[in-house]
C-alpha positions as CSV (number, residue, x, y, z in Angstrom):
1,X,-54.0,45.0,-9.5
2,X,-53.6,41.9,-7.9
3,X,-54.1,38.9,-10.5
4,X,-56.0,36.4,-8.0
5,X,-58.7,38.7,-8.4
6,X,-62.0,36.9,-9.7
7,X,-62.1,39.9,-12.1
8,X,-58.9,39.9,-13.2
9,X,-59.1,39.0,-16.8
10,X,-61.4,41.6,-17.8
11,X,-59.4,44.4,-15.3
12,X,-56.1,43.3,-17.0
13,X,-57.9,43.1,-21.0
14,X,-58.9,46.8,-20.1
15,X,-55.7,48.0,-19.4
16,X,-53.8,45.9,-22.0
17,X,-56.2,47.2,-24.3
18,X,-55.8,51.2,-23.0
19,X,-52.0,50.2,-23.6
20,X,-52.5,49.5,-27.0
21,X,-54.9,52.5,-28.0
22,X,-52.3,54.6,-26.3
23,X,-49.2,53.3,-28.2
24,X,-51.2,52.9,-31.3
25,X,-51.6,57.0,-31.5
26,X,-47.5,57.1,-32.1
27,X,-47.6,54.6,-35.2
28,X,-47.8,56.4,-38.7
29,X,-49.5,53.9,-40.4
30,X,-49.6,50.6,-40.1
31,X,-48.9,48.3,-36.4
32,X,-45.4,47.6,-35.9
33,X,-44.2,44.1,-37.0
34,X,-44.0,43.2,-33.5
35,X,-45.7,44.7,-30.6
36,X,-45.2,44.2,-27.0
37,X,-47.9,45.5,-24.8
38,X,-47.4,45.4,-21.3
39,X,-49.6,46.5,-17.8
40,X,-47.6,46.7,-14.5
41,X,-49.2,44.3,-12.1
42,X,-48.3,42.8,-8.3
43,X,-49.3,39.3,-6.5
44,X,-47.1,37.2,-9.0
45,X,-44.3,34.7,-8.9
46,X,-43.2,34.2,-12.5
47,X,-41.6,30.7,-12.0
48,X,-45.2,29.9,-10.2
49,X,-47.3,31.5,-12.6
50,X,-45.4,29.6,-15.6
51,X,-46.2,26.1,-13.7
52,X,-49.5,26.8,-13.6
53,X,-50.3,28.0,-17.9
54,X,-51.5,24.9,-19.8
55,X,-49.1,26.0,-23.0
56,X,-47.0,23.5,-24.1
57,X,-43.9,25.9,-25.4
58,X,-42.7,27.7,-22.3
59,X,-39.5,29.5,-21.8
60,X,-38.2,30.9,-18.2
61,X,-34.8,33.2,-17.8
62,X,-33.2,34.4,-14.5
63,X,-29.9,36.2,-14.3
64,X,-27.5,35.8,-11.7
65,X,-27.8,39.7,-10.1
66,X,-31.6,37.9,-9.1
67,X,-32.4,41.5,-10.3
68,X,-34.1,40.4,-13.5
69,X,-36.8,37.0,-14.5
70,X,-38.9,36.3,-17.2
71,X,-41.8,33.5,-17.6
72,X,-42.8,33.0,-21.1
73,X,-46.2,31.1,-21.7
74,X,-47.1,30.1,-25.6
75,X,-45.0,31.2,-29.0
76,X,-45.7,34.8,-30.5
77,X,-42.7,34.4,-32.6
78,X,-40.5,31.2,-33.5
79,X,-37.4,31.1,-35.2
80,X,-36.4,27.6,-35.4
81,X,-33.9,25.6,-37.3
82,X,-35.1,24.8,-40.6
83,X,-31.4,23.6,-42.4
84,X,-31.8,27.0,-44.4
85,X,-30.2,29.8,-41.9
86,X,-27.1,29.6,-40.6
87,X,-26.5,30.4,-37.0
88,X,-25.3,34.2,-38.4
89,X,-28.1,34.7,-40.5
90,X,-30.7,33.8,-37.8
91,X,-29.1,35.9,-35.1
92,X,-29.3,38.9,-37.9
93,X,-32.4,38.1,-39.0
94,X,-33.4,39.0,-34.7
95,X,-31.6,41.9,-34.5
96,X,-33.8,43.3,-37.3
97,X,-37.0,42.4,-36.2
98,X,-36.2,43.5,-32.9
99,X,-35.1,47.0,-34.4
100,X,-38.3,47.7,-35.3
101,X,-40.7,46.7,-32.6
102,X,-42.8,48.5,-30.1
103,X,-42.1,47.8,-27.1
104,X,-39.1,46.2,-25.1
105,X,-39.3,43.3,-27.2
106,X,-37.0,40.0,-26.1
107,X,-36.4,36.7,-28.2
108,X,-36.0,34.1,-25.5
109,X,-33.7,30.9,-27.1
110,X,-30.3,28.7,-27.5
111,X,-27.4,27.4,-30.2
112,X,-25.9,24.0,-30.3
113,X,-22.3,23.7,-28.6
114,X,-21.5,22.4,-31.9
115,X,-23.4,23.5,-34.9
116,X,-21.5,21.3,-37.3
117,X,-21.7,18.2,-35.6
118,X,-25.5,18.8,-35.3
119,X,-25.6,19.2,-38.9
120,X,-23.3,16.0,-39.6
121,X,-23.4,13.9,-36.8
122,X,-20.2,12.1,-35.9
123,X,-19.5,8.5,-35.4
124,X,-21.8,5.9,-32.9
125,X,-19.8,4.8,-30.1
126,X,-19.9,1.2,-29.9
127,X,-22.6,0.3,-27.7
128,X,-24.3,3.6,-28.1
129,X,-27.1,4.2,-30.6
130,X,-28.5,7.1,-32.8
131,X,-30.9,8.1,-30.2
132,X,-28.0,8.5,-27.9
133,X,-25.5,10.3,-30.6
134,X,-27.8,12.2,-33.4
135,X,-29.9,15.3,-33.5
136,X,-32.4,13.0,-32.9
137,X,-32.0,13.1,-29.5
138,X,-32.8,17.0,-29.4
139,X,-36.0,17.3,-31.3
140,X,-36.8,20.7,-32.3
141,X,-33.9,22.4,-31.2
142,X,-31.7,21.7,-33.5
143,X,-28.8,24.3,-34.1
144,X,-30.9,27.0,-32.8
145,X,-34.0,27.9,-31.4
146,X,-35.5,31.5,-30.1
147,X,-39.3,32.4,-29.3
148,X,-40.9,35.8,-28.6
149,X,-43.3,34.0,-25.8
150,X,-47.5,35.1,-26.3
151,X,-47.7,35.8,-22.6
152,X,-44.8,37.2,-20.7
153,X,-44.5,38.2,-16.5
154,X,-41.1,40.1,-15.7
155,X,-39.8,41.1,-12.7
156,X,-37.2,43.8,-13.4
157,X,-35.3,45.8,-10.1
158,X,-38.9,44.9,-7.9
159,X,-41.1,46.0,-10.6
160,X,-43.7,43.4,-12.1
161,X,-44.8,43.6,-15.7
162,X,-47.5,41.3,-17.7
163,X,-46.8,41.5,-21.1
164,X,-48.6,40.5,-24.1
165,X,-46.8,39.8,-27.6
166,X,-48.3,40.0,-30.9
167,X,-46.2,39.6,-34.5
168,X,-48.6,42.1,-36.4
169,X,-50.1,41.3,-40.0
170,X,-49.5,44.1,-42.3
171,X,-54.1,44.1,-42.3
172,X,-54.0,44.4,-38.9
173,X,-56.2,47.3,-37.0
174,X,-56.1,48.8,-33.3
175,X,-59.0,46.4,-33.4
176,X,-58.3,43.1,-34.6
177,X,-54.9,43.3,-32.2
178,X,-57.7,44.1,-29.7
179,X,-59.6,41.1,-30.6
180,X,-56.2,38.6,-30.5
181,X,-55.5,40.3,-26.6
182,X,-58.8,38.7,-25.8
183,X,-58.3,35.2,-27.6
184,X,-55.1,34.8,-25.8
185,X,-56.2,36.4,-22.4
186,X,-58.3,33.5,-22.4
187,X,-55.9,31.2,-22.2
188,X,-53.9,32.7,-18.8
189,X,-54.2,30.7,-15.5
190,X,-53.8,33.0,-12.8
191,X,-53.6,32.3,-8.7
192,X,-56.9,32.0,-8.3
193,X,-57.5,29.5,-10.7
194,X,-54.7,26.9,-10.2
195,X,-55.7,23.3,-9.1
196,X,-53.9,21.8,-6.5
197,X,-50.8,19.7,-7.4
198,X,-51.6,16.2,-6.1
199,X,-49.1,14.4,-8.3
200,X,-47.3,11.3,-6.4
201,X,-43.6,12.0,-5.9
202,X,-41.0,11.2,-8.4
203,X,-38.7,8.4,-7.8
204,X,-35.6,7.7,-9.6
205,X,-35.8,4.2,-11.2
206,X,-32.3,4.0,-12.6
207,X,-29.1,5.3,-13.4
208,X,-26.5,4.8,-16.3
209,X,-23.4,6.5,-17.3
210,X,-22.5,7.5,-20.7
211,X,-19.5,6.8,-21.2
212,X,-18.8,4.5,-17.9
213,X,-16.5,4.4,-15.5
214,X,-14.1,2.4,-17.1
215,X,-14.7,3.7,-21.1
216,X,-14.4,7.3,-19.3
217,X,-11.0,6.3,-17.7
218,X,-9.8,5.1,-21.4
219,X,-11.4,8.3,-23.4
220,X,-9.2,10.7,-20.8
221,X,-6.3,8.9,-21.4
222,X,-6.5,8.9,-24.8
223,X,-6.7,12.7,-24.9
224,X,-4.1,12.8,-22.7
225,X,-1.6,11.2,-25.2
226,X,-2.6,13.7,-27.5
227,X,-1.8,16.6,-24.6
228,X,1.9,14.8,-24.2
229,X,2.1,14.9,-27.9
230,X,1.7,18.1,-28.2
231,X,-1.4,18.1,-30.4
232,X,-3.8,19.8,-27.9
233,X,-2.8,21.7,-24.8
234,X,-6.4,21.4,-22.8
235,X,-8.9,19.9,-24.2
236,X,-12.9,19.8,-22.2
237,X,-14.3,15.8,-22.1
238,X,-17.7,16.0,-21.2
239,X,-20.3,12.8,-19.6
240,X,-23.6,11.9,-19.1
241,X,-26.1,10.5,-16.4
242,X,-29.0,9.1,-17.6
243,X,-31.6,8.5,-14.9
244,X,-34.8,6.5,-15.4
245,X,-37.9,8.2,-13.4
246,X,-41.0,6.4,-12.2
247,X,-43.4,8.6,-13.9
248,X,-42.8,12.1,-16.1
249,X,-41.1,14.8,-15.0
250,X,-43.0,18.3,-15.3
251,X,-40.2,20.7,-16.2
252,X,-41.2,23.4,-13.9
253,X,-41.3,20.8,-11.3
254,X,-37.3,20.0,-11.8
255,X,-37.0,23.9,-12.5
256,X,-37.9,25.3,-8.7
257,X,-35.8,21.8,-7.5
258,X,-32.6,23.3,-8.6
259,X,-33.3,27.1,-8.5
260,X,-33.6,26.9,-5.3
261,X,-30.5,25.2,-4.3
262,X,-28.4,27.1,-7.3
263,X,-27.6,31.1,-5.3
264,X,-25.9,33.2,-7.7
265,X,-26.4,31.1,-11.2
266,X,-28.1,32.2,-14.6
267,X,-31.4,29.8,-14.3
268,X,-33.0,28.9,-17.6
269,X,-35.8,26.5,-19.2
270,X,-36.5,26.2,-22.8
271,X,-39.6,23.7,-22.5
272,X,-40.8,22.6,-26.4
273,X,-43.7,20.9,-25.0
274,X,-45.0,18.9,-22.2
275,X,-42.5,17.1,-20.2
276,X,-39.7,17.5,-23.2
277,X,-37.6,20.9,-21.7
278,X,-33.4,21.6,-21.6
279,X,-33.4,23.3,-17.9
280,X,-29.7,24.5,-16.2
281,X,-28.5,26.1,-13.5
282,X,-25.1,28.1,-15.3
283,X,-22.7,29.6,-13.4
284,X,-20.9,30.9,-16.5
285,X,-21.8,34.3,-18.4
286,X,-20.6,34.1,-22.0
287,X,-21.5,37.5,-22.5
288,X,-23.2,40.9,-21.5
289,X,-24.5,43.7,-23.6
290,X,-26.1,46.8,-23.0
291,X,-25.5,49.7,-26.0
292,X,-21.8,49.4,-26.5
293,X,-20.7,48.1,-23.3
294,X,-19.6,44.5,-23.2
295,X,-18.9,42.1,-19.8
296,X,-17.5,38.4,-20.2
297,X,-15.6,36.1,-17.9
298,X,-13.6,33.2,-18.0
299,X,-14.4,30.7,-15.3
300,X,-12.3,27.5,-14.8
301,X,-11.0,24.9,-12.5
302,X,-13.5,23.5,-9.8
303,X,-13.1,22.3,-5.9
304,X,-16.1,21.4,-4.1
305,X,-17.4,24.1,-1.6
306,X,-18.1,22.2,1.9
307,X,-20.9,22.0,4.3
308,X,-19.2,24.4,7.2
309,X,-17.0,27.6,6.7
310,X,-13.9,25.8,7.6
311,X,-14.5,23.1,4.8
312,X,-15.0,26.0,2.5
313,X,-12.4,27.7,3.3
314,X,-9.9,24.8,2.9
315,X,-11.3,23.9,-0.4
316,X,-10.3,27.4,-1.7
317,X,-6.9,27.3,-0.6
318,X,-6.9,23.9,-2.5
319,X,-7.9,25.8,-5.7
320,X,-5.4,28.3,-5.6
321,X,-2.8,25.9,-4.8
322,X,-3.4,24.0,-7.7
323,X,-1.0,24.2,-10.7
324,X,-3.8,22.0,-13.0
325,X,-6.4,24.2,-11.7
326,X,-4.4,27.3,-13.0
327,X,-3.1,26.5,-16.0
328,X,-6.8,24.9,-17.2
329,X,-8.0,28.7,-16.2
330,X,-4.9,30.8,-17.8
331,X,-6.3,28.8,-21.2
332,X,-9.8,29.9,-20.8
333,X,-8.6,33.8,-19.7
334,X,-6.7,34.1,-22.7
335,X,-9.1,33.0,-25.0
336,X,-12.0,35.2,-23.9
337,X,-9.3,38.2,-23.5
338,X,-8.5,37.7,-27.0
339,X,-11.8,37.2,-28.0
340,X,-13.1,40.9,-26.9
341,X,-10.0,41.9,-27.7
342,X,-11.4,41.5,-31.8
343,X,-14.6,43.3,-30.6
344,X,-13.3,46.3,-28.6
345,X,-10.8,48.8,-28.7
346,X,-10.2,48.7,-25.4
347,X,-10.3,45.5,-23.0
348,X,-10.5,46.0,-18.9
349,X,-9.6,43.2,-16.5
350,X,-11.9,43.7,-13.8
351,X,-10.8,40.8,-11.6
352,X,-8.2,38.3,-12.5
353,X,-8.3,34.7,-11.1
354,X,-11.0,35.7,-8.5
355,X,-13.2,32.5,-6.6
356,X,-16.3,32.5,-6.6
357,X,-18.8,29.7,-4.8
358,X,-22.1,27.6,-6.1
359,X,-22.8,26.3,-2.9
360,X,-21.7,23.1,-4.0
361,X,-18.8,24.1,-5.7
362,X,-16.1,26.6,-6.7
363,X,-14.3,28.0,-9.3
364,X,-11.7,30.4,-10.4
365,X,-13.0,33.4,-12.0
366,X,-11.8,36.4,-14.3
367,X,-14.2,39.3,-15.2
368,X,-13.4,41.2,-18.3
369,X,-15.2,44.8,-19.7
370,X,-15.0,46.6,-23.0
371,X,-16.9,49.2,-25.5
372,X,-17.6,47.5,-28.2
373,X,-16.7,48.8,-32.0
374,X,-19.2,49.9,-34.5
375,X,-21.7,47.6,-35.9
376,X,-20.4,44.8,-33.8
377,X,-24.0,42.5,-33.6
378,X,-25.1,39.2,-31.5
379,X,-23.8,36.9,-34.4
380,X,-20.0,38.8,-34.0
381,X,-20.0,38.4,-30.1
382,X,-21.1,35.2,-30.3
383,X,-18.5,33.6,-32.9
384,X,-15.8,35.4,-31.2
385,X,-16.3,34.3,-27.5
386,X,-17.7,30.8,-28.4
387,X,-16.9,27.9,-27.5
388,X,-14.7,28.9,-25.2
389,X,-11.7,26.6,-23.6
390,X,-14.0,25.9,-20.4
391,X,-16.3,23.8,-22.1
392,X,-13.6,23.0,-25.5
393,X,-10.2,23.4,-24.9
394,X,-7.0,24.5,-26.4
395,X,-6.5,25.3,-29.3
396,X,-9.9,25.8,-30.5
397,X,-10.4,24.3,-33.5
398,X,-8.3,20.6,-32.7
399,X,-10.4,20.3,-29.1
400,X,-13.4,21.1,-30.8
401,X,-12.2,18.0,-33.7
402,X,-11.4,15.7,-30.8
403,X,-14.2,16.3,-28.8
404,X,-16.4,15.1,-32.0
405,X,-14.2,12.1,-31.9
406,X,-13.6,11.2,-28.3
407,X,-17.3,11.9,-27.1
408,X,-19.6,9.0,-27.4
409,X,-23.0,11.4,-27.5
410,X,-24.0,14.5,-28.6
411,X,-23.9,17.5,-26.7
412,X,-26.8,19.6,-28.3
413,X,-27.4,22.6,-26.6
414,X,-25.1,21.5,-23.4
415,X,-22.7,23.7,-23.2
416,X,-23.9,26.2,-26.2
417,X,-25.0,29.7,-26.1
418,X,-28.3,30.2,-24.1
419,X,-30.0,33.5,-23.0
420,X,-31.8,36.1,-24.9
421,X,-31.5,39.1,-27.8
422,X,-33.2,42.9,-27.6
423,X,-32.4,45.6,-29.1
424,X,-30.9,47.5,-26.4
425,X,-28.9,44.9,-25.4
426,X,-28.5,40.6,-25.4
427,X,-26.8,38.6,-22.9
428,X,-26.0,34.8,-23.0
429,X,-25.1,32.2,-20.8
430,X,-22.6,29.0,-21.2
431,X,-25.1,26.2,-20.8
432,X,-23.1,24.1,-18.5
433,X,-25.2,22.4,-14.9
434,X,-28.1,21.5,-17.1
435,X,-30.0,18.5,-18.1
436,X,-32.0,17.6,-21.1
437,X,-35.9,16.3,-19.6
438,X,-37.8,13.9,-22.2
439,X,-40.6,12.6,-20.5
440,X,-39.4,9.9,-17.9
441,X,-35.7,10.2,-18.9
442,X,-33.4,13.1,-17.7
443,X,-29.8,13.2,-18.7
444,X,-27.7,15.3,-17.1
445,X,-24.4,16.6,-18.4
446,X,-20.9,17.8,-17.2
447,X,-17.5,18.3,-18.0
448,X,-14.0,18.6,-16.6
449,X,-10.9,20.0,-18.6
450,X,-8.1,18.0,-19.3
451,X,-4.6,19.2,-18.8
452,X,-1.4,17.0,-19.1
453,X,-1.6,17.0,-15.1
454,X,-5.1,15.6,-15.2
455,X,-5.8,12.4,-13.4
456,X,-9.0,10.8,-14.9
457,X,-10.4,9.6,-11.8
458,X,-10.0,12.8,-10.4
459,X,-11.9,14.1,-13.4
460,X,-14.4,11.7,-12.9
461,X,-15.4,13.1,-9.3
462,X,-15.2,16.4,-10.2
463,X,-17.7,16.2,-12.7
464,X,-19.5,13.7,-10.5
465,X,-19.4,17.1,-8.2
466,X,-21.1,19.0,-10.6
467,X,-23.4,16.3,-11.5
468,X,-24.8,16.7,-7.9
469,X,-26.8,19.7,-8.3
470,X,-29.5,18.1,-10.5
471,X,-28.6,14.9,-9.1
472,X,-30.1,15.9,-5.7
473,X,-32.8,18.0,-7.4
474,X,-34.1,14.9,-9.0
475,X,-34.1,12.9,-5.5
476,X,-36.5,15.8,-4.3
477,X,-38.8,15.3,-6.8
C-alpha cells in the first residue's frame, strides 16, 4: 500500500483494524495494558512524514548502523517528571509496562546530565539569570521524559512499518480500541495531503556566548589549578551559543539540516510542542542491549577532519600523536571498562583507541562487549556507565561537583542519557552535538576535556569545532 493513495486512510484503518481482531484472538481476557498494532506499508520517509503531522509532541530516533528510524507523532503514553519518581523508579516502572505489552512496544525519551542539579539548581553566574541557569530553561523535561508516540513509522533492515499505539483501559473491547484507531487515524497527514512549505528562510539575527571568550579562558584555568593540585585529574567544561533567529525555527526543519550533514551519528528529536524541541546529532553510544548482550564505547579527544583526504589524513596522525588527546581517552576507557565490568562477568575489548570520523571531526574510539548478569535492568546500565569521563571527568563524583560550580548554565538533557527502552532490548546515546530549540532562540552546546596539558584557547576552538555542525545547519535554514 502506498500511503499517498487518496484511499489510504480507510485501506490502512482496515488493516490496522484486521491486526487488531487477529491479535485480539491470543488475549485471555482482557486487552493488554499496551498494545502496539502495526501494518507493513511502502512510499514513506519517516523524518518527512513526521514534518508533515500537526501534533505538537513528536519524537524522531535514528541509530548510527542507518539500519533502524522511528517517527513518533502524538503521546500514547507519557512518563514525565513529576518530583515523585526517581530516575530508577521510572526506568523500572518502563521495564514493567513494556513486559507486558502486545506488540514490539518502544518508550522513546531522555535523563538530565545531572539529575541533582535539576532538582537543586546551583548558583547564578554573575551576569547570567535563572532563565539561563534553572530548570526553567527546560520546560517539561525535567530529570526525565519518555513517550510511547500515538502514531509510529519504522523503518527496520528496509522494511517499513505504521504502527498505532493504544494504553488500553481495563473496560476496553476489540471494539472501542477499534473505535480509538479511527479517532486517531484521523489525525495522520500523509503525502498526498501535505501543503507546500512556503516559509521564508531563516536568518540568524545574533550570536552570544555563554560563558565568553574571556570568562571561558578564566573558568579553564581555574579547573586547571585544581588538575595541578591534584584534586581532579580530567575534568569535561562545557559552553554555549545562543543564536537569535529572525523568525521560529520548526524542529523538523533544523532536524533534516543536520542529519544530513552528520554520516555515521545517532540522530534524535524530542519535540514537546511546536517550535520547543532538544535535537542532536551524537556520535557517542552510551550503551547497547539486546537480551543479555551488552556494547558500549568510550570516545575521547577530537581533531578536526579536513575537506580533502590528505587534510584528513594529517589530522589523524595529529590525534594519535597527541599525549593530551590520549591521556583524556585512557580516563574515559577506564571508566566505561570498569563500568560493564559491575554488569558482566565477562568484558571484551573489541577495538582499543580506534579513529573514527564525523565528517567534520574525529575522535579516538574504544568499543567494548559483554553478557550481562542476571536481572541486570535499564536503571543498573544506566547508573553504572553514566556520566562518563567524556562529558564529566575524573574522578566522578569531584568533576561532576566542579562542573556544578564552574558552569555558568545548566546542562539539562545535554550530555544525558537519550534513546529508547523495549523489552527485548534498550539502547542510549550520550547527548553530546545537540542544541536546545525554543521558538526563535537555539542554543547549542559543546564540551572539551580538560587535562593538566590543556590549553584553554585550544579548548575553546575545539569545541568551536564541534559547535560547527549546528552552527552551519542553522545558516541553511
Amino acid at each position: 500500500m502506498k500511503p499517498g493513495n487518496p484511499c489510504c486512510k480507510d485501506i490502512l484503518s482496515d488493516r490496522l483494524i484486521a491486526t487488531l481482531r487477529q491479535a485480539a484472538k491470543s488475549w485471555t481476557c482482557a486487552a493488554p495494558p499496551l498494545l502496539r498494532v502495526a501494518v507493513d506499508v511502502d512510499g514513506l520517509v519517516p523524518a518527512d512524514w513526521l514534518a508533515a503531522q500537526n501534533a505538537d509532541v513528536k519524537v524522531y530516533w535514528a541509530n548510527r548502523r542507518g539500519d533502524f528510524e522511528a517517527a513518533g507523532s502524538g503521546a500514547a503514553d507519557v512518563l514525565m517528571d513529576d518530583g515523585c519518581q526517581t530516575v530508577s523508579e521510572v526506568l523500572a516502572e518502563i521495564d514493567r509496562r513494556v513486559a507486558v505489552a502486545d506488540g514490539r512496544v518502544r518508550y522513546y525519551g531522555g535523563i538530565a546530565f545531572d539529575c541533582e542539579e535539576e532538582a537543586h539548581p546551583g548558583h547564578v553566574a554573575e551576569g547570567g539569570s535563572c532563565f539561563d541557569r534553572g530548570p526553567r530553561y527546560w520546560p517539561g523535561f525535567g530529570r526525565y521524559r519518555f513517550i510511547m508516540p500515538q502514531m509510529e513509522v519504522r523503518r527496520e533492515d528496509g522494511d517499513m512499518t505504521f504502527a498505532v499505539n493504544l494504553a488500553c483501559r481495563s473496560d476496553d473491547t476489540v471494539e472501542t480500541l477499534e473505535q480509538q484507531i479511527q479517532r486517531i487515524l484521523q489525525e495522520v497527514v500523509f503525502n498526498g495531503e501535505m501543503d507546500d512549505d512556503l516559509t521564508e528562510p531563516t536568518r540568524i539575527l545574533n550570536r552570544s556566548d555563554l560563558p565568553d571568550r574571556a570568562a571561558w579562558t578564566c573558568m579553564v584555568g581555574g579547573a586547571m589549578g585544581d588538575l595541578a593540585g591534584g584534586v581532579l585529574d580530567k575534568i569535561v567544561l562545557s559552553r554555549q551559543a545562543v543564536l537569535t533567529m529572525s523568525a521560529p525555527v520548526d524542529p523538523s526543519d533544523l532536524l533534516n539540516s543536520i542529519a544530513h550533514h552528520s554520516a555515521g551519528a545517532y540522530i534524535f528529536c524530542f519535540q514537546l510542542r511546536r517550535h520547543d524541541a532538544f535535537i542532536g546529532a551524537s556520535p557517542e553510544c552510551l550503551y547497547s542491549r539486546c537480551g543479555g548482550e551488552i556494547y558500549s564505547e568510550a570516545v575521547a579527544g577530537t581533531v578536526l577532519s579536513g575537506s580533502t583526504d590528505v587534510e584528513r589524513r594529517r589530522h589523524r596522525g595529529i590525534l594519535s600523536d597527541s599525549a593530551k588527546d590520549r591521556e583524556e581517552h585512557a580516563y574515559v576507557f577506564d571508566g566505561v571498562h570498569g563500568g560493564l565490568g559491575r554488569l558482566c562477568d565477562d568484558v571484551r575489548v573489541i577495538d582499543e583507541r580506534d579513529i573514527v570520523s564525523l565528517g567534520y571531526v574525529q575522535h579516538f574510539c574504544s568499543r567494548f562487549a559483554g553478557r550481562l548478569r542476571a536481572n541486570v535492568a535499564a536503571a543498573d546500565i544506566i547508573a553504572a556507565l553514566h556520566p562518563t569521563a567524556a562529558v564529566n571527568g575524573h574522578p566522578r563524583s569531584a568533576a561532576l561537583d566542579q562542573i556544578r560550580q564552574r558552569e555558568p548554565f545548566t546542562r539539562g538533557w545535554y550530555a544525558g542519557p537519550v534513546g529508547w527502552i523495549a523489552a527485548d532490548g534498550s539502547e542510549f546515546a550520550v547527548a553530546i552535538r545537540s542544541a536546545r530549540l525554543f521558538y526563535d532562540r537555539m542554543t547549542l552546546f559543546a564540551g572539551a576535556g580538560i587535562v593538566r596539558s590543556s590549553d584553554p584557547d585550544g579548548e575553546w576552538d575545539e569545541t568551536e569545532s564541534k559547535l560547527s555542525l549546528f552552527l552551519n545547519a542553522a545558516a541553511r535554514l
